[in-house]
C-alpha positions in Angstrom: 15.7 240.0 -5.6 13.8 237.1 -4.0 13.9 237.4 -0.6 10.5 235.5 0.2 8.2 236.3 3.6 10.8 235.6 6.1 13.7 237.2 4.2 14.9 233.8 2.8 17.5 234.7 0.2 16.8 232.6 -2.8 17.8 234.6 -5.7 19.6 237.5 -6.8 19.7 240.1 -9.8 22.3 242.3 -9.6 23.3 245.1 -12.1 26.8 246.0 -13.4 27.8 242.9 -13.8 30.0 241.5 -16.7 28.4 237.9 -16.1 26.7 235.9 -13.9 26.7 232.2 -12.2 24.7 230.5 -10.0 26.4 227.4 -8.4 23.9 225.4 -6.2 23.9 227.4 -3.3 26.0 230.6 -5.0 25.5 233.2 -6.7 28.4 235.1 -8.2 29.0 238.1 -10.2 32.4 239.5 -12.2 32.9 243.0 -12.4 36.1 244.4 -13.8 38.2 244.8 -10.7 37.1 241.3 -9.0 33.5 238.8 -7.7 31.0 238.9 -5.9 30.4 235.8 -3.9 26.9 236.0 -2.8 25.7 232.9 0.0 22.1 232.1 -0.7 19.8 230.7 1.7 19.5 227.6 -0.7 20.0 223.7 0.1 21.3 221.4 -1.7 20.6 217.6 -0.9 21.5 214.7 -3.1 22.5 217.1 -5.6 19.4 218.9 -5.8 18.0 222.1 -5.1 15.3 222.1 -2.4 12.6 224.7 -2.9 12.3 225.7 0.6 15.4 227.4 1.8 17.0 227.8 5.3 16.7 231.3 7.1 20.0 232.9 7.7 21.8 229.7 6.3 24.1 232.1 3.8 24.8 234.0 6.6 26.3 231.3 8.7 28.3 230.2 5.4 29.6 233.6 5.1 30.4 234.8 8.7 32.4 231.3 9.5 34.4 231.6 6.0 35.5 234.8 7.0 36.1 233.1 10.6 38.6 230.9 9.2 40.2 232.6 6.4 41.6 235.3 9.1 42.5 232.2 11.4 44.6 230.8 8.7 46.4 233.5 6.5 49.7 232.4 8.4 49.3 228.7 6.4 48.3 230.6 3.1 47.0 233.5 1.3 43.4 234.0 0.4 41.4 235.7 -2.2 39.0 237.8 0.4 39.2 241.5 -0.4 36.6 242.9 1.8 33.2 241.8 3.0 32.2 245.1 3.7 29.2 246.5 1.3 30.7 249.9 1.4 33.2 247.8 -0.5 32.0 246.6 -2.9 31.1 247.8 -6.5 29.1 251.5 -7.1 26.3 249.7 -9.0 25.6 247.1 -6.0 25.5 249.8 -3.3 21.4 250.1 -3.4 21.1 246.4 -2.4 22.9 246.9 0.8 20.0 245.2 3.2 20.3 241.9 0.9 24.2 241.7 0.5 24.9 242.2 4.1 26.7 239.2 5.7 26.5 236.9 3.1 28.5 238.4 0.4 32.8 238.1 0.0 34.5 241.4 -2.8 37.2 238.5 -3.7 40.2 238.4 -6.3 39.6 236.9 -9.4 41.9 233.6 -9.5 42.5 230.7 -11.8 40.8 228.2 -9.9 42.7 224.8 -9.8 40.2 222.5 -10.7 40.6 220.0 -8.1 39.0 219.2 -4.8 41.4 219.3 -1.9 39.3 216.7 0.7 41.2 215.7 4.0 39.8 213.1 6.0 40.5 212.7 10.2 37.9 210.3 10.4 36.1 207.6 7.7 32.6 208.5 6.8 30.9 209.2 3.6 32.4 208.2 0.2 35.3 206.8 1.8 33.3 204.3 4.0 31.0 202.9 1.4 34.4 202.5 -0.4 35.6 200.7 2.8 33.0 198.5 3.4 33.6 196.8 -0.4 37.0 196.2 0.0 38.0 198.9 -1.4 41.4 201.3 -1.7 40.0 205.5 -1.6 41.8 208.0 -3.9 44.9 205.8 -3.9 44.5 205.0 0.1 44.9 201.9 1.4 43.1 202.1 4.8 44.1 199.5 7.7 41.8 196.8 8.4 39.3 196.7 11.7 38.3 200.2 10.8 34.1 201.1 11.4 31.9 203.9 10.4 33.4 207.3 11.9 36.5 206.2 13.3 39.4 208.1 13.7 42.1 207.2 11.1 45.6 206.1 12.0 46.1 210.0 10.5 44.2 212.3 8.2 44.5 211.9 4.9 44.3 213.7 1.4 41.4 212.4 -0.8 41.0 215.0 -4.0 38.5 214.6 -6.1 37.1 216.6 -9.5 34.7 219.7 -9.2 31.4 218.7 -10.8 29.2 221.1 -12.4 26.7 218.9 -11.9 26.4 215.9 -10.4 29.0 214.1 -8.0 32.1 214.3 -7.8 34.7 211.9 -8.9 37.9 210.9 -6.7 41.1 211.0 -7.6 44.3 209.3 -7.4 47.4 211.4 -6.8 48.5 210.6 -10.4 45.4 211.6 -12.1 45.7 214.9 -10.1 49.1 215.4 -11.7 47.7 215.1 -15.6 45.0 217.8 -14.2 47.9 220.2 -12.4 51.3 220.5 -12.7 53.1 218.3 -10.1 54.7 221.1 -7.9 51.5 222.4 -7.2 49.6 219.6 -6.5 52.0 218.6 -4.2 51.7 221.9 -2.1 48.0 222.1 -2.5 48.2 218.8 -0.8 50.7 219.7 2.1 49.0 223.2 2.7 45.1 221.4 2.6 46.8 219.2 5.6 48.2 221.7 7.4 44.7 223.7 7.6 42.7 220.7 8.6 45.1 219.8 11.5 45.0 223.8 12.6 41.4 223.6 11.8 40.6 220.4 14.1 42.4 221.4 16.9 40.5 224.8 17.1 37.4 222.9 16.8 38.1 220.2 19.3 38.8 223.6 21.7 34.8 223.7 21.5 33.9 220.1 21.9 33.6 219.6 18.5 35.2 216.7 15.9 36.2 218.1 12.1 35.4 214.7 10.4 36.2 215.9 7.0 36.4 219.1 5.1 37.2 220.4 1.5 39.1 223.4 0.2 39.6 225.0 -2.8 42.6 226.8 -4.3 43.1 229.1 -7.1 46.4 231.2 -8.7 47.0 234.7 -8.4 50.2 236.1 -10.6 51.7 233.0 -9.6 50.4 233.0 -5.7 48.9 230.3 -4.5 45.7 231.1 -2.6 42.4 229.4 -0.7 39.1 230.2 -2.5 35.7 229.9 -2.2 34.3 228.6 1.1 36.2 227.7 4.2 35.6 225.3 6.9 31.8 225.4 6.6 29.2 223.5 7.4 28.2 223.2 3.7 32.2 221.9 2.8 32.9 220.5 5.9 31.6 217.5 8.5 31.2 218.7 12.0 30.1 215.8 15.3 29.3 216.6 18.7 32.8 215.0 20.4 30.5 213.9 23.4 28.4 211.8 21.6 30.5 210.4 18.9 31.2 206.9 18.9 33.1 204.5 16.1 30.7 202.4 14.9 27.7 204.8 15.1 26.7 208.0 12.5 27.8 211.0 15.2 25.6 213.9 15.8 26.3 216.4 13.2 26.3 220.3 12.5 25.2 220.4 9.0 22.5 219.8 6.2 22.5 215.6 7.0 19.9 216.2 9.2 17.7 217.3 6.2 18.9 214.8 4.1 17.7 212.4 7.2 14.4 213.5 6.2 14.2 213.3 2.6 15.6 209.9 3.2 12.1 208.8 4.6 10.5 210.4 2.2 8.6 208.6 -1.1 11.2 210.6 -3.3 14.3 209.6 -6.5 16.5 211.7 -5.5 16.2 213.6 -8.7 14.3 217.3 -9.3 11.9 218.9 -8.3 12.8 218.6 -4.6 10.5 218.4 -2.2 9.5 221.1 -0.2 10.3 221.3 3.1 8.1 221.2 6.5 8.8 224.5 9.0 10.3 221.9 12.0 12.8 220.6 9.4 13.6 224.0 8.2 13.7 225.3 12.1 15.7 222.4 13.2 18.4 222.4 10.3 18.8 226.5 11.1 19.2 225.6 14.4 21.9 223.7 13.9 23.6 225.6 11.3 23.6 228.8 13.5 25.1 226.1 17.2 28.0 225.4 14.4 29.0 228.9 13.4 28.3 230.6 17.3 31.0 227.7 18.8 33.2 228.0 16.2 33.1 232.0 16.0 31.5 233.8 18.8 29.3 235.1 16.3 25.7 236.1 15.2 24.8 236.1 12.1 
C-alpha cells in the first residue's frame, strides 16, 4: 500500500484477488462472490494522472456515492452490497485502516457500455459544440443560448466509455447498435429521472447540478446504477448565488485544478505535473464544501 506522508491513498495491493484494475482514479478487485471498488486519492486532469494526489479526495467520492445511492433506490436498484470492511472479503480484513470510507463490496454486473450524461445546463463538450454551430448527441439546442445557461429542459447526451482517452458522444441511434433498444430507452428515462431528483435536492443547499453521468449495469436481468454516483468527479456542481449565464460559475470539483495547469507551460500529455500544496489544499477544500452540503457528512 502507498499511502504517502499525509496518508494520501495512491495505490493499492490487495491479496485474494482473482484480478485486478486500475481505472484513473479506481482501483478494483474481483473476488468470487463480487468487487471491490477502492476510491484513490488520485486526480485525473485532461486525461492524465497527476502525481500529487488530493488528501481525503476518495473519501469524499465514496461517502457522497453512498449518499445518493440510498437517496435514489426508489428510481432504481443499485449494485452496493455493503461498505462496511467487516464486509468485505476474509483476505482484505488486515488492511482495514486503508479501505475505510473509500471502498463499496458491490455486485458484479454486465456493465452497459454507454455513458448516461444529462445536461440542466450547457457547459463543457456541449458548448464548444454550441459555439460552432453545431447539433450535441442528436440535440438541436435553441438559438440565443450562452455558456452555462439553463436549457429549455435537461437533456440526455450518452456518450462511449473510454479506456483511455475521451470519450465519444453518441446519437440515440448509435446507442441502439451498442444496446438493445428497450434498454436504452429506460436507461435513458431512469438517467432523467435521477438528475431531476438529484437537482432539486441539491438546489435545497444553494447548489446548481450542471451536468452529471451515470452508469448502469445488468443483474439476472435487473437493471441497476453502478460505479459512482452524483460525484464531484462525474458530476458538475456551481454555487447558485454566483452563477450567471454568460460566465463559468464557481464550481465544486477538480476544474479548479485544471485552472491551474491551464497556466502552466504543459501538453496536456504525461507525466503530469506535480502539484503545489495551495492547489492541493484549495481543491480538498472544495471537494470536502461539496460532499458536507450535499450529505451532512465528514469524511
Amino acid at each position: 500500500m502507498d499511502t504517502g506522508p499525509e496518508k494520501v491513498v495512491m495505490s493499492t495491493d490487495l491479496p485474494g484477488a482473482i484480478r485486478r484494475r486500475q481505472g484513473k482514479v479506481r482501483d478494483i478487485y474481483e473476488y468470487p462472490d463480487g468487487l471491490l471498488i477502492i476510491a484513490s486519492d488520485r486526480l485525473s486532469a485532461f486525461d492524465v494522472v497527476m502525481p500529487t494526489g488530493i488528501p481525503d479526495k476518495g473519501k469524499v467520492l465514496t461517502q457522497v456515492s453512498l449518499f445518493w445511492f440510498d437517496r435514489m433506490k426508489g428510481i432504481v436498484p443499485n449494485h452496493l452490497i455493503s461498505d462496511r470492511v467487516e464486509d468485505f472479503p476474509a483476505e482484505v480484513q488486515d488492511y482495514h485502516e486503508v479501505l475505510e470510507g473509500r471502498t463499496m463490496w458491490v455486485r458484479k454486473a454486465e456493465v452497459i457500455p454507454i455513458e448516461c450524461v444529462v445536461r440542466g445546463y450547457l457547459s463543457g463538450a456541449a458548448w464548444r459544440a454550441y459555439q460552432r454551430g453545431e447539433s450535441y448527441c442528436g440535440h438541436e439546442l435553441p438559438a440565443g443560448l450562452v455558456e452555462a445557461s439553463k436549457l429549455p429542459e435537461p437533456i440526455f447526451t450518452p456518450t462511449t466509455k473510454a479506456e483511455e482517452g475521451h470519450d465519444l458522444e453518441l446519437t440515440r441511434e448509435q446507442c441502439y447498435e451498442r444496446w438493445d433498444a428497450e434498454t436504452v430507452d429506460r436507461v435513458e428515462a431512469t438517467s432523467l429521472r435521477i438528475y431531476e431528483a438529484a437537482a432539486s435536492h441539491a438546489a435545497e443547499h444553494g447548489l446548481i447540478l450542471a451536468d452529471t453521468k451515470f452508469e448502469f449495469g445488468v443483474v439476472d436481468g435487473d437493471l441497476l446504477l453502478v460505479d459512482e454516483l452524483l460525484t464531484p468527479d462525474s458530476s458538475r456542481y456551481w454555487e447558485s448565488e454566483q452563477w450567471e449565464p454568460g460566465k463559468q460559475p464557481v464550481g465544486f470539483d477538480k476544474q479548479y485544478t485544471r485552472d491551474y495547469l491551464d497556466g502552466l507551460d504543459w501538453d496536456k500529455t504525461p507525466p503530469g505535473p506535480p502539484l503545489p500544496g495551495e492547489v492541493v489544499a484549495k481543491t480538498r477544500e472544495l471537494y470536502l464544501e461539496l460532499m458536507r452540503r450535499l450529505t451532512g457528512r465528514e469524511p
